[in-house]
C-alpha positions as CSV (number, residue, x, y, z in Angstrom):
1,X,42.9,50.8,-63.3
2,X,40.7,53.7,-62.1
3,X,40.8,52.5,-58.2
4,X,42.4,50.0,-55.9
5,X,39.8,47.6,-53.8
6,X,41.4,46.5,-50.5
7,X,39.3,43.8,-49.0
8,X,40.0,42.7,-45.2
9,X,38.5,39.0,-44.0
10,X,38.7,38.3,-40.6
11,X,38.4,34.6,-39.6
12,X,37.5,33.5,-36.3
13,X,38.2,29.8,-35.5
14,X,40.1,29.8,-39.0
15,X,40.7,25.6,-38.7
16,X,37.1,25.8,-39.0
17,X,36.6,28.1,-41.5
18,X,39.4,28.3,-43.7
19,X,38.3,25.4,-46.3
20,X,35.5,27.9,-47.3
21,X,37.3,30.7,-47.5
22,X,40.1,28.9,-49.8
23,X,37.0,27.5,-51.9
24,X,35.6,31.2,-52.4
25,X,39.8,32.5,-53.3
26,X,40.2,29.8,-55.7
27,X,36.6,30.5,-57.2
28,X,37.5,34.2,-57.7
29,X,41.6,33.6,-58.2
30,X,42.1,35.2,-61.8
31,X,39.9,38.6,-59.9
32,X,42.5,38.4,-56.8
33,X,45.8,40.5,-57.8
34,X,47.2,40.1,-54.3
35,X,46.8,37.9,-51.1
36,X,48.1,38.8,-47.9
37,X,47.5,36.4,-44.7
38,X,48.2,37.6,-41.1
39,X,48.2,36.2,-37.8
40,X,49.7,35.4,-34.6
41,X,52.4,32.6,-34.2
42,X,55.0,31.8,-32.0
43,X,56.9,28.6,-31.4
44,X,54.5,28.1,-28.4
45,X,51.1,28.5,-29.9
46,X,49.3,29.5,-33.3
47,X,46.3,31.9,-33.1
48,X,42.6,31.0,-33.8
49,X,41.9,33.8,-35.9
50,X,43.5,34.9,-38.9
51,X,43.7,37.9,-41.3
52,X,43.7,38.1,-45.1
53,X,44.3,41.3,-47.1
54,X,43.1,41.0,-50.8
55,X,43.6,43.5,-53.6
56,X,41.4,42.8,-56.1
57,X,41.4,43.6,-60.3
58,X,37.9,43.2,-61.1
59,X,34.9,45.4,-61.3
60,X,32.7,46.5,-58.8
61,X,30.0,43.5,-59.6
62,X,32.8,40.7,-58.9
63,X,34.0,42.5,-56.0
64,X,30.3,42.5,-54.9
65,X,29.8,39.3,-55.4
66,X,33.4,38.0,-54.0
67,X,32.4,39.8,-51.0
68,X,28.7,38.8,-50.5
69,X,30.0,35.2,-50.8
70,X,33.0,35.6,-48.1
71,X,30.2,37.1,-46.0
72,X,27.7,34.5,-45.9
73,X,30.5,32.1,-44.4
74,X,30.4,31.7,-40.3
75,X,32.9,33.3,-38.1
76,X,33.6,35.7,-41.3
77,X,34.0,39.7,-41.1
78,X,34.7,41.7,-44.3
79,X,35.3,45.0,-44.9
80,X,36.6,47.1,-47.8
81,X,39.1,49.6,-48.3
82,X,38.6,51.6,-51.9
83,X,41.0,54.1,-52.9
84,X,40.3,56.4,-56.2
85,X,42.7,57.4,-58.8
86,X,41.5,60.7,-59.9
């Protein structure tokens, strides 16, 4: 592996959202080496938004399109971390 991919999704309203984002995971599962969710609980509430961190095996075309379809859902933010191995 030349490079690590890091991608961030940021779900607002995440009841709402999450069946689409689980549908677009599964879809790209065998591409998806590691899945990371984040967000705020506490025995008194559970927070509307939510925070998944993906590192990814895959080239840059399924990463692309992995992205570009996590993107098109509402109340989703994506962002990408790459790192290089020289």
């Amino acid at each position: 592996m030349d490079k690590h991919i890091i991608i961030g999704v940021h779900i607002t309203e995440r009841v709402q959202y999450a069946g689409q984002v689980q549908e677009v995971f599964t879809k790209f599962g065998c591409s998806i080496r590691t899945r990371m969710g984040l967000h705020e609980a506490d025995e008194n509430r559970c927070s509307p938004n939510g925070l998944i961190l993906l590192e990814t095996v895959d080239d840059d075309s399924i990463v692309a399109e992995l992205t570009a379809m996590l993107k098109a859902i509402d109340g989703v933010e994506v962002q990408q971390m790459v790192f290089d191995h020289p």
